[in-house]
C-alpha positions as CSV (number, residue, x, y, z in Angstrom):
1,X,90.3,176.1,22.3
2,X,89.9,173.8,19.5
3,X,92.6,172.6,16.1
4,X,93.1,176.0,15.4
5,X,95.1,176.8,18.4
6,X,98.7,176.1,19.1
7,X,97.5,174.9,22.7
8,X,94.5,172.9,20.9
9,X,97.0,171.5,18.8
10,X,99.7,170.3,21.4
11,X,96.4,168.7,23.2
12,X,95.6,166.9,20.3
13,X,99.5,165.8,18.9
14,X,99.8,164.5,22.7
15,X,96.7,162.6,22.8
16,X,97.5,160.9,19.6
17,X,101.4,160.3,20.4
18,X,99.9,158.7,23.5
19,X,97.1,156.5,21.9
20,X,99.7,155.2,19.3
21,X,102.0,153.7,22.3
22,X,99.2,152.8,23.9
23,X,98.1,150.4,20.8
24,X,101.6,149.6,20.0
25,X,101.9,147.9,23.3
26,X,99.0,146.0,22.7
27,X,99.9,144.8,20.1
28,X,102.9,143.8,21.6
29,X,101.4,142.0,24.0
30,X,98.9,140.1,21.5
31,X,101.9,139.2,19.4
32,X,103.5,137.4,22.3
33,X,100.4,135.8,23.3
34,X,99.6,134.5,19.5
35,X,102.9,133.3,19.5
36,X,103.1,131.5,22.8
37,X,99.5,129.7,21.1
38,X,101.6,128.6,17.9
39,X,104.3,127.4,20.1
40,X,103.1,125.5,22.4
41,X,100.5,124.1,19.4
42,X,103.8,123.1,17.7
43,X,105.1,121.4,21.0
44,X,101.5,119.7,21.4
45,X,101.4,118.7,17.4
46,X,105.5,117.5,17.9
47,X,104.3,115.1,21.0
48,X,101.3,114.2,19.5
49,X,103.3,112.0,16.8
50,X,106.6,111.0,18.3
51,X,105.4,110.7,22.2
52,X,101.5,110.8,22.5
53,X,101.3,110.1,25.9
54,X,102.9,114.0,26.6
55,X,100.4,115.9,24.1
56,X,98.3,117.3,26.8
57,X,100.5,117.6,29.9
58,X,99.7,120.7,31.5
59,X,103.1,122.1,31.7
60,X,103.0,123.4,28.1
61,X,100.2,126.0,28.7
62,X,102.8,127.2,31.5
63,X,105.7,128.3,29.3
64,X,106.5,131.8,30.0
65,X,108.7,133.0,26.7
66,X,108.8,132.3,22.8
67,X,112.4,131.9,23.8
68,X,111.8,129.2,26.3
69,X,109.3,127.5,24.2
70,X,112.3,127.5,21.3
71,X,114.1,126.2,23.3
72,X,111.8,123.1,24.4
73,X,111.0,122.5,21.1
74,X,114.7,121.9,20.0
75,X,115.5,119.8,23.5
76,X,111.7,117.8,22.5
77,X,113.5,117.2,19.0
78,X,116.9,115.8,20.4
79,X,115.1,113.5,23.0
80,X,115.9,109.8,22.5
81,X,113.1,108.5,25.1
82,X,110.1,109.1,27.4
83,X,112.4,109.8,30.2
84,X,113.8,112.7,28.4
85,X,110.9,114.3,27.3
86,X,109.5,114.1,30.9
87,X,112.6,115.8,32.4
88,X,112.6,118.1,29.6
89,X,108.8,118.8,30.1
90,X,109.2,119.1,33.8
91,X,112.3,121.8,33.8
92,X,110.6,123.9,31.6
């Protein structure tokens, strides 16, 4: 059937239409997961000088959402003690 077909052609337009969406959602996906990294980095790096003792708790590599890591970062900023970052590390 081949390119020089309109049926050949359709084949082909679909299969690339398809393979395009196809890497555009995995690139989605890899954004978000890059991002999620460089968050929760910036949460780890943020700890890491103002409350040391939180740099590593395990709850960071659980953050679902660039949105909710945002947000934990701005809440980590505000806190005034080690009481608040716990709460704030434990509500995620």
């Amino acid at each position: 059937i081949g390119k020089t077909t309109s049926f050949g052609q359709e084949l082909m337009d679909a299969g690339r239409k398809e393979g395009l969406e196809k890497g555009i959602e995995k690139g989605r996906i890899r954004g978000r997961e890059e991002g999620l990294e460089r968050m929760a980095t910036a949460i780890r790096g943020y700890l890491e000088s103002a409350y040391p003792k939180f740099a590593n708790d395990p709850s960071i590599g659980h953050i679902a959402s660039l949105d909710q890591a945002g947000e934990i970062l701005k809440r980590l900023y505000r806190a005034k003690s080690e009481a608040m970052v716990r709460e704030i590390l434990r509500r995620r």
